[in-house]
C-alpha angles and dihedrals in degrees: 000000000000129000086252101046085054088040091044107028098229146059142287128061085303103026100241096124107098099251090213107119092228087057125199137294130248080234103038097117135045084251111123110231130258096210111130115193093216092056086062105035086187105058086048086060100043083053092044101253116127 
């Protein structure tokens, strides 16, 4: 384990990433998303955006 993973708890280089094997979801907190369809041209397409 790296010094941040100990510092942070998690991992990642600077373990930020949640070390639990399930992971996390992309919903899993209240905070609005910061996702924005014309930065990923093919997501907007695959929703029927574009």
């Amino acid at each position: 384990m790296s010094e941040s993973q100990k510092e942070n708890g998690g991992a990642g280089p600077e373990g930020t990433i949640p070390a639990q094997e399930d992971g996390v979801g992309a919903a899993a907190t209240d905070e609005p998303t910061s996702f924005e369809p014309e930065e990923d041209p093919e997501a907007a397409e695959d929703q029927g955006d574009s």
